[in-house]
C-alpha positions as CSV (number, residue, x, y, z in Angstrom):
1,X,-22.2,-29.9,-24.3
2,X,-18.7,-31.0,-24.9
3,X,-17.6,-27.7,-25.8
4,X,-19.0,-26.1,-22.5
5,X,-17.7,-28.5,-20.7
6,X,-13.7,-27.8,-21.8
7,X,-14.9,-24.0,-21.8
8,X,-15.9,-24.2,-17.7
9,X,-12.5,-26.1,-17.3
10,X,-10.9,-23.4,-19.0
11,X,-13.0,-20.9,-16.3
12,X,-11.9,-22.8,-13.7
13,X,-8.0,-22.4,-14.5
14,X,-8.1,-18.7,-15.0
15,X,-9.8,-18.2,-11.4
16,X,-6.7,-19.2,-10.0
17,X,-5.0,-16.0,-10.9
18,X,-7.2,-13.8,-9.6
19,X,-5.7,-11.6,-7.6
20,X,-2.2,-12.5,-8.8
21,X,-1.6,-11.1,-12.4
22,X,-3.3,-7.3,-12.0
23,X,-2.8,-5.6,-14.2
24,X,-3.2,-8.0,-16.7
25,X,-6.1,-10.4,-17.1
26,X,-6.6,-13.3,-15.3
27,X,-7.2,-15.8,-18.3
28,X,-7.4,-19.9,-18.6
29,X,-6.7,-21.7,-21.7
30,X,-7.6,-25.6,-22.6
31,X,-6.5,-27.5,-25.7
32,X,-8.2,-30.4,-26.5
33,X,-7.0,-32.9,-29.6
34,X,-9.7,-35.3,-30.5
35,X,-11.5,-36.0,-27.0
36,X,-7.9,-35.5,-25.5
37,X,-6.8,-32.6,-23.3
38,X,-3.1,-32.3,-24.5
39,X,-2.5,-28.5,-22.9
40,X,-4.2,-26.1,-20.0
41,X,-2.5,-22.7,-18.9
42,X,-3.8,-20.1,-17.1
43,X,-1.7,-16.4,-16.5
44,X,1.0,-16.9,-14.3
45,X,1.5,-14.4,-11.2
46,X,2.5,-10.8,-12.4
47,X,0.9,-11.5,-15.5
48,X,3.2,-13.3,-18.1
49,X,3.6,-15.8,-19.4
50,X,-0.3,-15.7,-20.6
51,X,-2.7,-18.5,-21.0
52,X,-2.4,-19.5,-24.1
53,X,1.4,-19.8,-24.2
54,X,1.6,-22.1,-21.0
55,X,-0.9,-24.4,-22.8
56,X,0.9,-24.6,-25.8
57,X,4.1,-25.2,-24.5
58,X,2.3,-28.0,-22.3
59,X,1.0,-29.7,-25.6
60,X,4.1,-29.0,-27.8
61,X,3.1,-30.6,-31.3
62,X,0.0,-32.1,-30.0
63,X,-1.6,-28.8,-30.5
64,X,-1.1,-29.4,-34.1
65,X,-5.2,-29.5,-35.3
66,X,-6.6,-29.4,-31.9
67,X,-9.0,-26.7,-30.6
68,X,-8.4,-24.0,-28.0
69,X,-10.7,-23.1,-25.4
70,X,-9.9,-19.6,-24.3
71,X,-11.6,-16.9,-22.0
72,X,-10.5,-13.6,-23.2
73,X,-10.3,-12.9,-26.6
74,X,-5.9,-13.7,-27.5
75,X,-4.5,-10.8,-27.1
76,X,-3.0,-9.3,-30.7
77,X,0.1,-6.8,-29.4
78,X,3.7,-6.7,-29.0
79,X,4.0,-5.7,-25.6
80,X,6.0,-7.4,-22.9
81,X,5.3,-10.8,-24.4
82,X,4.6,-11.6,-28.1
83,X,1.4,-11.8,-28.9
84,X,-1.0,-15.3,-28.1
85,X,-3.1,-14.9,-31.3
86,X,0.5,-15.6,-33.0
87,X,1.3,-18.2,-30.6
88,X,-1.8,-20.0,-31.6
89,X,-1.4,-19.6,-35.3
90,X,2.0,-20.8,-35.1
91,X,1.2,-23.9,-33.1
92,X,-1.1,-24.8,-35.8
93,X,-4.7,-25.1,-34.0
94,X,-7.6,-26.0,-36.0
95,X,-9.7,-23.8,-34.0
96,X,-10.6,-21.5,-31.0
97,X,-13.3,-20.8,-29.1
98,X,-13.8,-18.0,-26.9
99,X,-15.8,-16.8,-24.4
100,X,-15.5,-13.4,-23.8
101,X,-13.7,-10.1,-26.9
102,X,-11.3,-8.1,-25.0
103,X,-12.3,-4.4,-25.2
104,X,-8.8,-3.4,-24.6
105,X,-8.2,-0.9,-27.7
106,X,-4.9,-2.8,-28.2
107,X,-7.0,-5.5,-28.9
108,X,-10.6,-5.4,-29.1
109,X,-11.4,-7.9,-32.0
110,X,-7.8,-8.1,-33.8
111,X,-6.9,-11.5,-32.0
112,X,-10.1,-12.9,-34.0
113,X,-9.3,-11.1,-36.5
114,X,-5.5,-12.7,-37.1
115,X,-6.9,-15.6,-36.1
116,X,-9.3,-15.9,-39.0
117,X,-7.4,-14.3,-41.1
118,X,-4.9,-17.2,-40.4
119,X,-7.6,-19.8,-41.6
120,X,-8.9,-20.7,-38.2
121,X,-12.4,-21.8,-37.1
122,X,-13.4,-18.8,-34.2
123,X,-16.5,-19.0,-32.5
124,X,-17.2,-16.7,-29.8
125,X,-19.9,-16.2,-27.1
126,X,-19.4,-19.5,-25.6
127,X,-20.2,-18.8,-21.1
128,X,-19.7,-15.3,-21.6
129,X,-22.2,-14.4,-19.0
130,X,-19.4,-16.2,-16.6
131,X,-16.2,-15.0,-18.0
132,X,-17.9,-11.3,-17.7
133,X,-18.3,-11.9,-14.4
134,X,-15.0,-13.2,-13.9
135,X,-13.9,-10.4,-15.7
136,X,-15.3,-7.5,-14.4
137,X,-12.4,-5.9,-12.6
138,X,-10.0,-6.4,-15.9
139,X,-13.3,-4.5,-17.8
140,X,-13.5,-2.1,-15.6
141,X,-10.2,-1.2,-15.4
142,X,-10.2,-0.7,-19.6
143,X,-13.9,0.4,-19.5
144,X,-14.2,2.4,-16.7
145,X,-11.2,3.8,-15.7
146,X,-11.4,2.4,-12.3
147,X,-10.8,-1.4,-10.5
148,X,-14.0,-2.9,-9.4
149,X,-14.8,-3.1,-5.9
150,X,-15.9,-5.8,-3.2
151,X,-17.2,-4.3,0.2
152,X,-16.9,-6.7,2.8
153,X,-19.0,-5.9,6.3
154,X,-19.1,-8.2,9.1
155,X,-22.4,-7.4,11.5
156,X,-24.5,-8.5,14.0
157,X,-28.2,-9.5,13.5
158,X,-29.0,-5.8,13.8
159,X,-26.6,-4.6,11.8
160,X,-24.1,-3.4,13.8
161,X,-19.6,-3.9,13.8
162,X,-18.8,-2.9,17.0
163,X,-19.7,-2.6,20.7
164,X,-20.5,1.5,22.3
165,X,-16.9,1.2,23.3
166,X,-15.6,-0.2,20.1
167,X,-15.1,-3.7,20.9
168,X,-15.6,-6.0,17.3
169,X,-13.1,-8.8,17.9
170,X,-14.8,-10.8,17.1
171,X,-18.1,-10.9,15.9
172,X,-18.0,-13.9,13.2
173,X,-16.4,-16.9,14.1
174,X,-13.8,-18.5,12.9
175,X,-15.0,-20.0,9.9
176,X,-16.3,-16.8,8.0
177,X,-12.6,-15.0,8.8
178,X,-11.1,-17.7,7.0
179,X,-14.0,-16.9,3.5
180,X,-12.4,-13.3,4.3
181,X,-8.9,-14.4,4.2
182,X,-9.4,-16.5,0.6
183,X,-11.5,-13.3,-0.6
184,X,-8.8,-11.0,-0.2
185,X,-6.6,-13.8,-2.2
186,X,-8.7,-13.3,-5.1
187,X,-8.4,-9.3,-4.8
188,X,-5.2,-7.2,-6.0
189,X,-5.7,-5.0,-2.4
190,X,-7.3,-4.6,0.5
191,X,-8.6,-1.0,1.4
192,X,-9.4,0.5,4.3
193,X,-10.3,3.6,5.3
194,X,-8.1,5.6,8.3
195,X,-10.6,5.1,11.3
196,X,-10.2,1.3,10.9
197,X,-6.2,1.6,10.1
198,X,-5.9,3.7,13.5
199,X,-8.6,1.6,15.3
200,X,-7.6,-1.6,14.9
201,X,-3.6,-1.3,13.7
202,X,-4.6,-4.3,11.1
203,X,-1.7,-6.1,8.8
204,X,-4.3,-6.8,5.9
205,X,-2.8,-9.8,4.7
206,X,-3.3,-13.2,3.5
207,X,-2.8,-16.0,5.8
208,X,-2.9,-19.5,6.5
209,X,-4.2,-19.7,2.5
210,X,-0.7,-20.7,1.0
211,X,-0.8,-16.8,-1.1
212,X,1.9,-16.7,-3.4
213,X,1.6,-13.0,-3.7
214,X,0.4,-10.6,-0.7
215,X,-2.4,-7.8,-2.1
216,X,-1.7,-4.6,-1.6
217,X,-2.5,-3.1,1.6
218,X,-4.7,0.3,0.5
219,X,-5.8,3.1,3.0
220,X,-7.6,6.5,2.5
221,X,-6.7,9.1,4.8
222,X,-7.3,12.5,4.2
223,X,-4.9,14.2,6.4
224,X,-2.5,11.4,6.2
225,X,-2.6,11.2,10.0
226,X,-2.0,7.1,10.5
227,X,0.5,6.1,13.2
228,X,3.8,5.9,12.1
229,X,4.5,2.6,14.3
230,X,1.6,0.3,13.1
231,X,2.5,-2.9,11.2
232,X,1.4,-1.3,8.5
233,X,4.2,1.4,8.6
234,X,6.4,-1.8,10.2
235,X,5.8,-3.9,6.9
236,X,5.6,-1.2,4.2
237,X,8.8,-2.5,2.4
238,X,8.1,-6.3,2.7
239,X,4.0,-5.8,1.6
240,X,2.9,-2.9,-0.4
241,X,1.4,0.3,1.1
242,X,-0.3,2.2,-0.9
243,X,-2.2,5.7,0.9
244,X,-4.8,7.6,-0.9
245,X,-4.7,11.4,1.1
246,X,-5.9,14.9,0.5
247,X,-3.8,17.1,-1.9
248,X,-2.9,19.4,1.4
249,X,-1.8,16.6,3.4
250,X,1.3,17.9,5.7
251,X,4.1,17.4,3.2
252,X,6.1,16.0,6.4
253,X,3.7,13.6,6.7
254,X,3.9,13.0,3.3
255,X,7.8,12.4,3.2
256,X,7.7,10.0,6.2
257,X,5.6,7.6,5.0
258,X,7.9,8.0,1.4
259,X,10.8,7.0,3.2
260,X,9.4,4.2,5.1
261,X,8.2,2.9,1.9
262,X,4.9,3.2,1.2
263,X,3.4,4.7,-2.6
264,X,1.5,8.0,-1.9
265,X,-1.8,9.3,-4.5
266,X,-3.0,12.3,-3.7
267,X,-6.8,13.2,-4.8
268,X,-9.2,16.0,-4.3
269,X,-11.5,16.6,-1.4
270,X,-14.8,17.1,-1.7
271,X,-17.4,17.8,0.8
272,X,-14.6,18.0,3.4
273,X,-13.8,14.0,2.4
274,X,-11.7,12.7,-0.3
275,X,-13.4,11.9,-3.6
276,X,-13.7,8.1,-3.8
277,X,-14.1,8.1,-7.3
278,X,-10.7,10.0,-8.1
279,X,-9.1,7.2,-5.3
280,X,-10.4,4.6,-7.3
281,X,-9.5,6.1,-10.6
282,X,-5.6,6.7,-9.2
283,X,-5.5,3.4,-7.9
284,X,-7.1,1.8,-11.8
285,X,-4.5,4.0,-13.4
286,X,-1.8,2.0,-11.3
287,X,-2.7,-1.1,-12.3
288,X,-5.2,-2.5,-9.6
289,X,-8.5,-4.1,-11.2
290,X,-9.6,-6.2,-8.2
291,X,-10.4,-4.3,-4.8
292,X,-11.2,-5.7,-1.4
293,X,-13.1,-3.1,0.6
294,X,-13.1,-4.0,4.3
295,X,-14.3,-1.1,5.9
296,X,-15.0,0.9,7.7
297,X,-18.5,2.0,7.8
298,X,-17.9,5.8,6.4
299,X,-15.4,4.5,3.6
300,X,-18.4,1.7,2.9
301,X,-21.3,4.6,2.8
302,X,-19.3,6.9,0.4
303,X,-18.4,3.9,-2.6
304,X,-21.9,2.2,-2.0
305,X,-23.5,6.5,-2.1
306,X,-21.4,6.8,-5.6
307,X,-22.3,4.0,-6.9
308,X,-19.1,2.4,-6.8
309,X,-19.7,-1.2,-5.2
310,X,-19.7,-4.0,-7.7
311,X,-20.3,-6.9,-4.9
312,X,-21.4,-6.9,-1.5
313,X,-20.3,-9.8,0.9
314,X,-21.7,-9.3,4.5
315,X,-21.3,-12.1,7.3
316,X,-24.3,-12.1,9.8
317,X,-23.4,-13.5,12.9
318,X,-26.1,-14.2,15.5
319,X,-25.8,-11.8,17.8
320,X,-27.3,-8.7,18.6
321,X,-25.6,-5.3,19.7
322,X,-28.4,-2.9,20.2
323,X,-28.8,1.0,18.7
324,X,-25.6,1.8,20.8
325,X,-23.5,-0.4,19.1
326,X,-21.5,1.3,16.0
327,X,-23.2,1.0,13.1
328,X,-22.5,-0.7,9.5
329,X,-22.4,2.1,7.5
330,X,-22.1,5.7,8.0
331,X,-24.9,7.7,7.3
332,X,-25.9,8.2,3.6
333,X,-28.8,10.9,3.3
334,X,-31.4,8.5,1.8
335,X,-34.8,9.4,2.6
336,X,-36.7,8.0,0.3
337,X,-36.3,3.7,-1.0
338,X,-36.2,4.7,-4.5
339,X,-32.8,6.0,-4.0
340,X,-31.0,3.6,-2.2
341,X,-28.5,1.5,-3.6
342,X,-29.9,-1.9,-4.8
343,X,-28.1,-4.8,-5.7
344,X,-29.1,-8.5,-6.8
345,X,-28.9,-11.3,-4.2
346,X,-25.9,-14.2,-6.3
347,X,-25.0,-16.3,-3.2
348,X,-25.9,-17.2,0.6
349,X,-23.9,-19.9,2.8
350,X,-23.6,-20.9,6.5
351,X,-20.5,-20.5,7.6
352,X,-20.0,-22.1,11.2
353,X,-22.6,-20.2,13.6
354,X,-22.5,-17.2,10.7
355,X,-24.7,-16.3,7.1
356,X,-22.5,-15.3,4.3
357,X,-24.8,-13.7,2.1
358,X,-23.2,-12.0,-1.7
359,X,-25.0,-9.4,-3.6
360,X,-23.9,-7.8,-7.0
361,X,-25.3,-4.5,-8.4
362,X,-28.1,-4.3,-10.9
């Protein structure tokens, strides 16, 4: 028990750079001498200096003989930063334990490897089911190809985000914007699609949360066709733009939003709408692992139709808007159960007058 108690310590100190080290890991290391912690570390924002290292330095000799708890396998490659399965040799631990082998190929079982080679004690496995999950949008990222994604939707009892005429301000109290606001603080972006970028001119950031680093404000827009005065367009040089569009969006179009400062991906169309699996793809090839879907409902029906959608977080308020009122989600072409998307219930918590409820796919 002792071990899985310094191992969920170590869990808990990687969390806090989610959303602030992409694309790099977020990873926590413990050291414990004896019954002792002497170091913890966790990635700092933009990803360096890692784990390991800040926990180390913390302990200084103490980490002479003492054990490290780690998350992610110690990564075994000059890159940036020398690498922490050296770090750890040189400190002269006794032994590590680790939750979770990096598939990274730069890696992928050569930090145990050094480290054993190196005469430590590895053992490996320890809460890997939670540093998985932790983990998924770094896997993904390596795995995949593509950033995992959160789609957020906010509804009434019936399922709906807006009024006939559009009015959605707001349906969930205060107490449930504020989960939103420390959600997108564990993301590297927020997305939107262009409907909600025109409809409701948002900023997409982080506040009243302390964030040390804003996420990346993403929107997909096939023609490009977003208003050039919005406070996204305002902000694009103090808080990242980044705009996913068609491959024969008006190159005017394109230059403006260049020169006002936002990063451009073009991506094939398909179907007469962009393909949400090459927007993801660009957007993992850039560095993102961690994205914050909020909407709106067409951009939500596409990733949850391709399979796409890692976790679902929807906020119920109590309130009902009738078939007139805009729906959640665009439509999909299911017509039989078998093929809609399922997903596993993880989580449900009153919020105020609201019900948060999380779901993650099968």
């Amino acid at each position: 028990m002792t071990d899985e108690r310094y191992m969920r310590m170590a869990l808990s100190l990687a969390r806090r750079g989610l959303g602030s080290v992409w694309p790099n890991p977020a990873v926590g290391c413990v050291l414990v001498a004896g019954r002792r912690i002497v170091g913890r570390g966790w990635t700092q924002p933009g990803g360096r200096p890692h784990a390991e290292v800040v926990a180390l330095a913390q302990a200084g000799a103490a980490a002479r003989e003492a054990t490290a708890y780690v998350t992610l396998e110690p990564c075994s490659h000059h890159g940036k930063t020398p690498p922490c399965a050296e770090a750890l040799i040189a400190a002269g631990v006794a032994r590590v334990v680790v939750a979770l082998g990096d598939p990274d190929p730069r890696v992928n079982g050569r930090g145990i490897a050094m480290l054993r080679d190196a005469g430590i004690t590895v053992e490996t496995g320890l809460c890997e089911a939670e540093a998985r999950a932790d983990q998924i949008g770094f896997l993904n990222r390596v795995m995949l190809g593509r950033p995992m994604v959160t789609l957020k939707l906010a509804a009434s009892l019936d399922g709906r985000i807006a009024t006939a005429t559009g009015e959605s301000q707001w349906i969930t109290g205060p107490e449930a914007r504020r989960m939103v606001h420390a959600m997108r603080m564990t993301h590297d972006a927020v997305m939107v699609g262009a409907g909600t970028a025109r409809a409701d001119d948002p900023s997409l950031t982080v506040r009243d949360m302390g964030a040390r680093r804003q996420p990346v404000r993403v929107v997909l827009s096939r023609h490009l066709d977003l208003p050039e005065d919005s406070v996204l367009a305002r902000t694009a040089r103090e808080v990242p733009v980044w705009l996913v569009h068609g491959e024969r969006a008006e190159a005017s179009r394109v230059a403006s939003w260049e020169a006002l400062g936002a990063r451009l991906f073009p991506v094939p169309v398909i179907g007469g709408q962009l393909d949400v699996a090459a927007a993801l793809a660009a957007l993992g090839q850039a560095g993102l692992t961690r994205v914050f879907c909020e909407g709106g409902g067409g951009l939500g029906a596409s990733l949850l139709g391709a399979g796409l959608v890692d976790d679902f977080v929807g906020f119920t308020a109590g309130i009902a808007l009738g078939a007139e009122g805009r729906p959640s989600l665009a439509a999909m072409g299911i017509d039989a159960l078998a093929d809609a998307p399922s997903l596993r219930l993880v989580e449900t918590r009153v919020l105020g007058g609201d019900v948060m409820h999380h779901w993650r796919r099968l």
